[in-house]
C-alpha positions as CSV (number, residue, x, y, z in Angstrom):
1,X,-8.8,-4.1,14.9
2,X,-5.3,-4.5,16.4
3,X,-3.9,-6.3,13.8
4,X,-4.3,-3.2,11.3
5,X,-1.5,-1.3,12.8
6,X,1.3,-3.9,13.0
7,X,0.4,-4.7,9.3
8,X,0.7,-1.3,8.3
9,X,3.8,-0.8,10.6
10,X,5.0,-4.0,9.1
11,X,4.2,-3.0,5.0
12,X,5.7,0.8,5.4
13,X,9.0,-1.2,6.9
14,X,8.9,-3.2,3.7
15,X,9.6,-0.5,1.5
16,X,12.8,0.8,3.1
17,X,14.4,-2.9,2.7
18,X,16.7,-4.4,0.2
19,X,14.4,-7.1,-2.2
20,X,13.7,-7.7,-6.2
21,X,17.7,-6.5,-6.9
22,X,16.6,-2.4,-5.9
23,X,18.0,-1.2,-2.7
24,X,14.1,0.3,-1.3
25,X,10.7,1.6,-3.2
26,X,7.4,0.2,-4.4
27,X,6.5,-3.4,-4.4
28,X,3.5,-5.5,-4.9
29,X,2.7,-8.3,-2.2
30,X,0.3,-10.8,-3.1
31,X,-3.2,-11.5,-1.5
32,X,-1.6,-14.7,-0.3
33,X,1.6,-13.4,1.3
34,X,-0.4,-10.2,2.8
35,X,-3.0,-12.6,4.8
36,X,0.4,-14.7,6.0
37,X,1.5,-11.2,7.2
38,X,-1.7,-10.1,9.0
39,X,-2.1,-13.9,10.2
40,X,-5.5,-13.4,8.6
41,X,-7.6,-16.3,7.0
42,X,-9.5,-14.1,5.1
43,X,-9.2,-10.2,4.3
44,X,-12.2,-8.5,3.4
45,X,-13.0,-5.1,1.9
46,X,-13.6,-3.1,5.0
47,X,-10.3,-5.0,5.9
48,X,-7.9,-3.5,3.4
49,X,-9.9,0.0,3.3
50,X,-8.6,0.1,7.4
51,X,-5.1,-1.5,6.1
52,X,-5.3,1.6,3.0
53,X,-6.1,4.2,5.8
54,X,-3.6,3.1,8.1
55,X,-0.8,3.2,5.3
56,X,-1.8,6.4,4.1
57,X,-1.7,8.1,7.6
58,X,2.3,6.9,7.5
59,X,2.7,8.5,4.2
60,X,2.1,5.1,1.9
61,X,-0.6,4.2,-0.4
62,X,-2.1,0.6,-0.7
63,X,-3.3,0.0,-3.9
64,X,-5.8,-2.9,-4.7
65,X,-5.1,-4.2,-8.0
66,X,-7.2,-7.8,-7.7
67,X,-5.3,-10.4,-7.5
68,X,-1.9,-8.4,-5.7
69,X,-1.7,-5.4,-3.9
70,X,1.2,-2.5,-4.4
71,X,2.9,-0.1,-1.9
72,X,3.8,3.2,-2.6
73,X,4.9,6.3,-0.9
74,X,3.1,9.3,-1.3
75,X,5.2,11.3,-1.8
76,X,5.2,9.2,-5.7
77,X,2.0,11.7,-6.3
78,X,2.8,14.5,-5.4
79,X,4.5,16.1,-8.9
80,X,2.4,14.6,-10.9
81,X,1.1,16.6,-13.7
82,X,-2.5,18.2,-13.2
83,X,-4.5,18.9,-16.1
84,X,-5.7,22.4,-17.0
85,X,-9.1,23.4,-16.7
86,X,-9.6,24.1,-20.1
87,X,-9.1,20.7,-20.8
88,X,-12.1,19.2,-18.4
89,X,-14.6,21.7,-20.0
């Protein structure tokens, strides 16, 4: 699918832009405003798994939460805290 790179081209430039009063970072589109951006009537599952894949592989995560979608870097994850083992037995 074509269109899956320019979106995901498109949706890691978001992040780096000036919007919501912070200068760059995380964001949440909307269902709506993400088919406007892929010029997509519909998006279906398979659709934003491709979309997901192809963010990740430019260091951003696409996160489905229902009704919106969010944008992260990476990068967010990475110092996270990690449970002990202890505790998962």
């Amino acid at each position: 699918m074509d269109w899956i790179p320019i979106a995901a081209d498109r949706l890691a430039q978001l992040y780096d832009e000036a919007f919501g009063g912070k200068p760059r970072g995380r964001y949440r589109i909307s269902a709506k405003l993400l088919r406007a951006l892929t010029d997509r009537h519909r998006l279906y599952e398979d659709d934003i798994r491709q979309l997901a894949r192809a963010l990740f592989e430019r260091g951003y995560v696409l996160i489905d939460m229902d009704s919106f979608y969010v944008v992260m870097s990476s990068n967010s994850f990475v110092n996270y805290r990690r449970p002990p083992e202890s505790l998962l037995e």
